[in-house]
DOLUMDO-450904 format. One record per residue (C-alpha): residue number from 1; residue in three letters; x, y, z. Coordinates in steps of 0.25 Angstrom, whole numbers, always signed. Layout:
<pavos>
[NUM "ALA" [X Y Z]]
...
</pavos>
This chain:
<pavos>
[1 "UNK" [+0 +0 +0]]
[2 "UNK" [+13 +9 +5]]
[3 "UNK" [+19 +7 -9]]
[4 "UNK" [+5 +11 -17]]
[5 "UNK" [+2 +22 -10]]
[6 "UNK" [+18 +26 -13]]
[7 "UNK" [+16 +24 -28]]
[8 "UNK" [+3 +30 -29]]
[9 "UNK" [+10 +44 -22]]
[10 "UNK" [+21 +42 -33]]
[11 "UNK" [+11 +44 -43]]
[12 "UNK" [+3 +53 -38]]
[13 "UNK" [+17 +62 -36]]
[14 "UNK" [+20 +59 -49]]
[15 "UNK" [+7 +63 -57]]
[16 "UNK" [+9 +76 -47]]
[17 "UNK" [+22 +79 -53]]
[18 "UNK" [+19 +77 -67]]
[19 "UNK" [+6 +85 -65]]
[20 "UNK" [+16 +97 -59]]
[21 "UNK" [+23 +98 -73]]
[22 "UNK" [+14 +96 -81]]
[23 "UNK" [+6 +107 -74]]
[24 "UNK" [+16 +116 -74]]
[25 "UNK" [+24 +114 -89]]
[26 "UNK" [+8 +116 -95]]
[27 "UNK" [+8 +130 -86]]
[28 "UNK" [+20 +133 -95]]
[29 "UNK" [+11 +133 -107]]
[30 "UNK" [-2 +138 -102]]
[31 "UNK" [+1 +149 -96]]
[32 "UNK" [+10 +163 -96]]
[33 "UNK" [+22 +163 -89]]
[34 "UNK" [+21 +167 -73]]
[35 "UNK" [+30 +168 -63]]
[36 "UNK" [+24 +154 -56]]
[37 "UNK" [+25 +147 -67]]
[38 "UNK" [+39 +151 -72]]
[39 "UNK" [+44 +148 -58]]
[40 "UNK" [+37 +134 -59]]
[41 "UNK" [+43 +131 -70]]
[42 "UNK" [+56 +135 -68]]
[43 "UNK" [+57 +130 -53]]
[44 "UNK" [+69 +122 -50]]
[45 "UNK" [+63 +110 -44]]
[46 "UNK" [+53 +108 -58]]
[47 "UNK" [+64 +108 -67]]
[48 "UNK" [+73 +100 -59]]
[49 "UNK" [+62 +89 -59]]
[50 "UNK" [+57 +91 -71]]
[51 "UNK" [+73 +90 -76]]
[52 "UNK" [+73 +75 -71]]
[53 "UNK" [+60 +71 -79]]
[54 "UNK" [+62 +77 -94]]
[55 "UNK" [+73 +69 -102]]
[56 "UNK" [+78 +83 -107]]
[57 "UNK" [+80 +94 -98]]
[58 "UNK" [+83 +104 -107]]
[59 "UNK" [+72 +112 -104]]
[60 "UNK" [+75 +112 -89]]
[61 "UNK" [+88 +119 -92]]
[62 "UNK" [+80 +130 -100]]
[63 "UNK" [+72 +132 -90]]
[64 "UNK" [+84 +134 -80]]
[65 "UNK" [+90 +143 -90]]
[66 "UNK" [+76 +150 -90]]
[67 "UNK" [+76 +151 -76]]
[68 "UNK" [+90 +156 -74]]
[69 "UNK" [+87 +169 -82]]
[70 "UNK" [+72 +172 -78]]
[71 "UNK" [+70 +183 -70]]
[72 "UNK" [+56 +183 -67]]
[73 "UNK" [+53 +198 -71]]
[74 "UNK" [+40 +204 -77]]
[75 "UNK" [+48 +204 -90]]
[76 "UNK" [+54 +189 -89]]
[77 "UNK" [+41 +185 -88]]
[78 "UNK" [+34 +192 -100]]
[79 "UNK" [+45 +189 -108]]
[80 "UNK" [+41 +174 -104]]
[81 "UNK" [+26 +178 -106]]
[82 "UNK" [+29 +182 -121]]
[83 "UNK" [+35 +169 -124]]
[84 "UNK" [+23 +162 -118]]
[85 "UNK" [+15 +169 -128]]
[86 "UNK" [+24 +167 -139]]
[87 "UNK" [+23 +153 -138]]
[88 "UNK" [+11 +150 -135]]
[89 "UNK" [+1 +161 -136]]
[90 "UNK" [+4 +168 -149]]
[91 "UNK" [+4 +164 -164]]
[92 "UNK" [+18 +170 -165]]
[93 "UNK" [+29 +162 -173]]
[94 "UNK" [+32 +156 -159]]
[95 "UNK" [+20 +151 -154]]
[96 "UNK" [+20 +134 -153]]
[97 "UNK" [+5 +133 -152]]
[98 "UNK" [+2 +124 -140]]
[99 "UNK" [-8 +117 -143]]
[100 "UNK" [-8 +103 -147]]
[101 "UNK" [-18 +104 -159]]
[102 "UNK" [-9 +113 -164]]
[103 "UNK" [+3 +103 -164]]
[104 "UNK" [-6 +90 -169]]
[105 "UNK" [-18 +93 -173]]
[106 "UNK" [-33 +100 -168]]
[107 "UNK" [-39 +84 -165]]
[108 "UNK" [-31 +83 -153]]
[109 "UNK" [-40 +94 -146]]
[110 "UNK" [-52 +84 -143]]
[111 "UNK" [-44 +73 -139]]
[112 "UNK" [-36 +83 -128]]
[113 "UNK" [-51 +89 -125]]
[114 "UNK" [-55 +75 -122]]
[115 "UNK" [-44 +69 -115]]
[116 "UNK" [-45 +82 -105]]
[117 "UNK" [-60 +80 -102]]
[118 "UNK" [-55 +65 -99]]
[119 "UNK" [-47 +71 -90]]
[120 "UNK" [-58 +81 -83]]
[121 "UNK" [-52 +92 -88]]
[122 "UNK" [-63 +104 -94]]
[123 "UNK" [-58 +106 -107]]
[124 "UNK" [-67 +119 -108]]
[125 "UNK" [-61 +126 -96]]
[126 "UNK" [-48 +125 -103]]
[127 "UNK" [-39 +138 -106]]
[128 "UNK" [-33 +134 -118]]
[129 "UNK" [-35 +123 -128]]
[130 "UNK" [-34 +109 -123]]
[131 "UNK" [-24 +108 -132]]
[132 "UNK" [-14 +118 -127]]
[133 "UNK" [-1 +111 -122]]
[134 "UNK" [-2 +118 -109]]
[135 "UNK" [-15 +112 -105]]
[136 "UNK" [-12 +97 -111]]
[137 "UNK" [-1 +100 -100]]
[138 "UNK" [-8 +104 -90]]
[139 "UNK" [-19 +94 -93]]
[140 "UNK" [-7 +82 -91]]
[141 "UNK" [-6 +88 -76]]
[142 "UNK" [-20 +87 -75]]
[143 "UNK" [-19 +72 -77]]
[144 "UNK" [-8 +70 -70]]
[145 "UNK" [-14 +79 -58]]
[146 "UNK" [-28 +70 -58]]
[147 "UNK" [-19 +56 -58]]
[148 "UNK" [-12 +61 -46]]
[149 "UNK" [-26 +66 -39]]
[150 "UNK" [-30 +49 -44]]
[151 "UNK" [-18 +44 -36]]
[152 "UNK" [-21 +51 -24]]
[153 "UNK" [-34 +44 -24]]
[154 "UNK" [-25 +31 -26]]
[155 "UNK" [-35 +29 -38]]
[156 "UNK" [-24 +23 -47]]
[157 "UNK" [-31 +20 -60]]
[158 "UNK" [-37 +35 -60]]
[159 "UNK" [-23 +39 -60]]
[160 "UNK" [-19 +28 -69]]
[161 "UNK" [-28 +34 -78]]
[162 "UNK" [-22 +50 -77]]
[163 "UNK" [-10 +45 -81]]
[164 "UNK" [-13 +36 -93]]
[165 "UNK" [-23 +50 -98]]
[166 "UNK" [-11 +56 -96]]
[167 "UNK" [-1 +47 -105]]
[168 "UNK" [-12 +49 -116]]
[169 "UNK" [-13 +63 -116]]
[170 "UNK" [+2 +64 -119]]
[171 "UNK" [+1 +54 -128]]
[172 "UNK" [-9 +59 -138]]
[173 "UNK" [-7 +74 -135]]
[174 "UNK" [+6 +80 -127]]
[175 "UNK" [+16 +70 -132]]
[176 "UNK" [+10 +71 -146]]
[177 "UNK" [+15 +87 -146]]
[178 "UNK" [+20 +92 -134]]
[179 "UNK" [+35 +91 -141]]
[180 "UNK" [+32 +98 -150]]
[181 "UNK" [+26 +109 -144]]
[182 "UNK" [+37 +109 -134]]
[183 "UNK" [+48 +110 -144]]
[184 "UNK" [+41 +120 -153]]
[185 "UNK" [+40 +129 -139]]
[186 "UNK" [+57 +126 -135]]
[187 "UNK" [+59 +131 -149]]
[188 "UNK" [+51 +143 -150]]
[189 "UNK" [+54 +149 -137]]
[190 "UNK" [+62 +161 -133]]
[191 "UNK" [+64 +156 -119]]
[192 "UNK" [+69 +144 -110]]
[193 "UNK" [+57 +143 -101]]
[194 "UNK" [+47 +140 -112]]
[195 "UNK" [+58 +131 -119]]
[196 "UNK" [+60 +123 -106]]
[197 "UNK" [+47 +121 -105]]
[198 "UNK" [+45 +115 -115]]
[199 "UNK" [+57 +108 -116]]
[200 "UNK" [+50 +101 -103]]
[201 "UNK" [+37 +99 -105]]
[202 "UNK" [+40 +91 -118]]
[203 "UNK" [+49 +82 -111]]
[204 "UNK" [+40 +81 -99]]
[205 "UNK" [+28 +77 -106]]
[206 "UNK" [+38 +67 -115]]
[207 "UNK" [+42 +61 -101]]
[208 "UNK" [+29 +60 -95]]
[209 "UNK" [+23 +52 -106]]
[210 "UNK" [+36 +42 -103]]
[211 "UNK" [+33 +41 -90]]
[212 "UNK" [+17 +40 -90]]
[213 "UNK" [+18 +27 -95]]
[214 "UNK" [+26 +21 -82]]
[215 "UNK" [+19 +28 -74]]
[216 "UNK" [+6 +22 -79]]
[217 "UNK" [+11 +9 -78]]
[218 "UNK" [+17 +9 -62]]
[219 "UNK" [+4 +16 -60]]
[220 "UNK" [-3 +5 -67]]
[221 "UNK" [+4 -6 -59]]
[222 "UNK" [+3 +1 -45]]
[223 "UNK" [-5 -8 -35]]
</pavos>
């Protein structure tokens, strides 16, 4: 019983931590540039543990780099804000166009509308389209988020079943074009902290989908 309950903690832990970065790298994206959010992601502790998960920690240094020259100033922050809006607000010879429609085709839309009404999410209080990377992101943190709540219930097949949606949500969507969104983003911007970002978030979600599918199966085999 002492060693389930231990296992089912471990998972619980792990769906949490997942949930944090995803939560925080599809903040990136969603929103402007703050002073919380920049700290977040540029705070010691992430990038050192988020350095020990990607297979490249190219866009760790970036960031480091970022962070060793960021001042925190009115001005460092509109200049930050501008680039924001260059890539992903305006129809400028810079802008990546976020969206996953945009990157495979406009069918995808209903199967992601679907998969987050599966998932209780209400698809018509969302700010953006469903389609935006930011939100497919954040919706992965919401997944993860609701197998940790299944796990603190000890209902092991609900969280069985978090996990598995969230293997086939990277399948069919995020792994389908999350690279190359995340390596048109590192070539078109000016500055390190949205390179390194995406530099990141395309080899988190690369390794997440690698590890899912062992995690699923100890899950399975927990007694």
């Amino acid at each position: 019983m002492g060693r389930r309950l231990s296992a089912i903690r471990e998972f619980r832990r792990l769906a949490m931590a997942r949930g944090n970065i995803y939560y925080l790298l599809s903040q990136v994206f969603l929103s402007k540039p703050s002073y919380k959010l920049v700290t977040n992601v540029l705070n010691k502790d992430f990038l050192y543990g988020i350095s020990h998960v990607v297979d490249d920690d190219r866009g760790v240094k970036l960031l480091r780099r970022f962070a060793a020259k960021f001042t925190h100033d009115k001005e460092s922050y509109e200049n930050l804000t501008r680039e924001y809006e260059a890539l992903f607000l305006s129809s400028g010879a810079r802008y990546v166009r976020p969206y996953e429609s945009a990157y495979i085709d406009y069918a995808v839309l209903n199967d992601i509308k679907s998969m987050y009404r599966a998932a209780r999410v209400q698809v018509s209080r969302l700010r953006n389209y469903p389609d935006h990377f930011g939100l497919e992101l954040w919706f992965m943190y919401h997944l993860c988020y609701s197998e940790a709540q299944a796990w603190s219930k000890r209902v092991k097949d609900v969280a069985i079943s978090y996990l598995e949606f969230g293997k086939r949500f990277l399948e069919k969507h995020l792994m389908r074009w999350s690279d190359s969104l995340c390596n048109r983003i590192y070539n078109l911007s000016r500055s390190d902290f949205y390179r390194g970002v995406a530099d990141i978030t395309k080899g988190y979600i690369e390794q997440d989908y690698r590890e899912l599918k062992e995690v699923i199966k100890e899950a399975e085999d927990l007694t």
